[in-house]
C-alpha positions as CSV (number, residue, x, y, z in Angstrom):
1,X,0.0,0.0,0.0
2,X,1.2,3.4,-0.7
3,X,0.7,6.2,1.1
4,X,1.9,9.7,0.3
5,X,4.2,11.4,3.4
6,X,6.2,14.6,3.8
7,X,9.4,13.3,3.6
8,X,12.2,15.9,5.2
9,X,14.0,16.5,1.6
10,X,15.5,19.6,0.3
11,X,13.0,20.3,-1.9
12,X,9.8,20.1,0.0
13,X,7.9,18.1,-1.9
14,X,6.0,15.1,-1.6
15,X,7.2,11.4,-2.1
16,X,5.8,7.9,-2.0
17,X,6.4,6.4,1.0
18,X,5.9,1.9,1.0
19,X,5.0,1.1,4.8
20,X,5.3,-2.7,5.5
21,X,3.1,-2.7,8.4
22,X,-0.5,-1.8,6.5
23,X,0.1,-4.5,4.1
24,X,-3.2,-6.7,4.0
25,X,-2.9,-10.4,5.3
26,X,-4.8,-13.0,3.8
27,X,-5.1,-15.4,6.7
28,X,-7.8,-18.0,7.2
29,X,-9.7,-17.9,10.4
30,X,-8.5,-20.9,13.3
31,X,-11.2,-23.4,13.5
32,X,-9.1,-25.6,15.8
33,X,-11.8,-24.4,18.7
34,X,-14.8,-24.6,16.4
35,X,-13.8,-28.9,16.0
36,X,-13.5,-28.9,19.6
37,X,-16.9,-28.3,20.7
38,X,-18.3,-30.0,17.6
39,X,-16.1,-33.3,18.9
40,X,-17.2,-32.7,22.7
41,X,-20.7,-32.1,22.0
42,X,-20.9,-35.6,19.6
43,X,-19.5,-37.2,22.7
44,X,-22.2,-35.4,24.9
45,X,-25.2,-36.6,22.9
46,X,-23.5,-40.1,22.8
47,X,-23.0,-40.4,26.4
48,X,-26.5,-39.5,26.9
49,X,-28.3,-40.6,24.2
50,X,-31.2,-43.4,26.2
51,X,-31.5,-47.0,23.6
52,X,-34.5,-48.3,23.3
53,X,-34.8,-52.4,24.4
54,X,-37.7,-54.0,22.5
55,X,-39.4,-56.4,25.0
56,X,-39.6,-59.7,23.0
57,X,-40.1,-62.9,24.0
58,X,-37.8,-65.9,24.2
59,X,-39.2,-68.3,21.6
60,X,-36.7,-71.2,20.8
61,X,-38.4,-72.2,17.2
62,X,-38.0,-75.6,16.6
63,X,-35.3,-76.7,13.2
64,X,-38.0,-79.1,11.1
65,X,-34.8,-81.3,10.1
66,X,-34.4,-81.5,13.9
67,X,-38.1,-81.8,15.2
68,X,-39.4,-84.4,17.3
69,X,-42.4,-86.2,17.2
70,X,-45.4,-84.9,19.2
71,X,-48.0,-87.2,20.2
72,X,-50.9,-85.4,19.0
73,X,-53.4,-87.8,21.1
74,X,-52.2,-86.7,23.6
75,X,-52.0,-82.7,22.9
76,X,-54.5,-80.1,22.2
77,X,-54.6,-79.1,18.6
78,X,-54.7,-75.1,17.8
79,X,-54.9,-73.9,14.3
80,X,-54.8,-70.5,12.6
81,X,-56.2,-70.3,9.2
82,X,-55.1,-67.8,6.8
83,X,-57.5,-66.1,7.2
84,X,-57.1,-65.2,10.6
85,X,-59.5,-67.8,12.0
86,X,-59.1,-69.9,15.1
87,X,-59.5,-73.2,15.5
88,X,-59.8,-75.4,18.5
89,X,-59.7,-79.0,18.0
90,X,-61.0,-78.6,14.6
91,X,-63.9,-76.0,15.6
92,X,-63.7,-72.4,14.9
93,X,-63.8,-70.3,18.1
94,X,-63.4,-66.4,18.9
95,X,-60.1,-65.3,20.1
96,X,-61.9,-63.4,23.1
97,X,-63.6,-67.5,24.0
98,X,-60.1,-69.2,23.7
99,X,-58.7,-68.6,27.1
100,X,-62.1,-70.3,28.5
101,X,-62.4,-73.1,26.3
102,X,-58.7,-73.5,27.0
103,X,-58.8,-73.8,30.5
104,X,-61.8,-75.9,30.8
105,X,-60.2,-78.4,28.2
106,X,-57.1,-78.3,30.0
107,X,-58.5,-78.9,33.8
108,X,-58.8,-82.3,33.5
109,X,-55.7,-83.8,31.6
110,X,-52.6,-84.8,32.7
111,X,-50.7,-83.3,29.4
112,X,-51.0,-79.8,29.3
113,X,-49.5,-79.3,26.1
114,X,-50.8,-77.5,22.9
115,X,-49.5,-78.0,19.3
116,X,-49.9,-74.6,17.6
117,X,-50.4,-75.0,13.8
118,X,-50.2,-71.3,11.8
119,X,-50.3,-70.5,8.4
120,X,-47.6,-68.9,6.9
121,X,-49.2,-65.9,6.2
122,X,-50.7,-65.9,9.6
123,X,-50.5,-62.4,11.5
124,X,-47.9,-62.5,14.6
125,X,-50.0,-60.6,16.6
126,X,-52.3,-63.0,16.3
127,X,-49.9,-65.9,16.8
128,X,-48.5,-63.8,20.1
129,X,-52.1,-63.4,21.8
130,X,-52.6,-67.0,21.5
131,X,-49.1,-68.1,22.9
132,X,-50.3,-65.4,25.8
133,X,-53.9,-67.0,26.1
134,X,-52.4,-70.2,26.2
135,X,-49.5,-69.3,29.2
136,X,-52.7,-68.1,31.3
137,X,-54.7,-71.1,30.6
138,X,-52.5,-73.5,32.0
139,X,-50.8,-74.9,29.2
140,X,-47.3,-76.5,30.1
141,X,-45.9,-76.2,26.6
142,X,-47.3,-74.9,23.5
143,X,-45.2,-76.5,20.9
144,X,-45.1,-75.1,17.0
145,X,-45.6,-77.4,13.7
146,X,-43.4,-76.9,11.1
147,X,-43.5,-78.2,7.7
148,X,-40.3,-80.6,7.0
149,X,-38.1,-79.7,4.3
């Protein structure tokens, strides 16, 4: 930058005058601090962030190469239809009638056990209500069918 100064001469005039100090800089800003707190608040928010632990249930599904025979004399039979539809020893009953019939069914044997036949396409909600209805029945075991391979 050049500025224009009265320089002690002999003739009095004017001269340009180059001062080093008024230059411009072109530095970039730091932003050393600025990936500081971007780093500390990432650790913040993953310190505190709360996970979410779906309740499931422990179901150990049976391997159909591996499956055992069920006597199904022996067993109550439950099946669930495409469809949606419940049946109970071959007769269709309402889901809100099951745990009932269940219990009643169930008071006088000496194997509590149910085998549960779904449909593929059967809804899991469906299939979950029934594993619930069953457990408050008084069903020992509520075993699956699976197709073999």
């Amino acid at each position: 930058m050049r500025w224009w100064a009265r320089i002690p001469s002999c003739t009095g005039r004017r001269a340009p005058v180059e001062f080093e100090g008024l230059r411009r800089s072109h530095s970039t800003p730091n932003l050393t601090p600025l990936i500081d707190i971007v780093f500390l608040l990432l650790v913040f928010f993953m310190l505190t962030a709360h996970f979410v632990d779906d309740e499931s249930i422990a179901i150990d599904l049976p391997q159909a190469e591996d499956s055992a025979e069920l006597n199904n004399d022996a067993a109550l039979e439950l099946a669930i239809t495409p469809q949606g539809d419940i049946l109970l020893q071959g007769e269709r009953t309402a889901l809100t009638e099951l745990e009932a019939q269940l219990q009643r069914l169930l008071k006088n044997r000496d194997d509590k056990a149910i085998i549960l036949r779904g449909d593929r396409n059967a809804r899991l909600e469906q299939v979950v209500a029934i594993l619930d209805i069953s457990r408050r029945a008084g069903a020992d075991a509520v075993a699956v069918m699976t197709q073999e391979p």
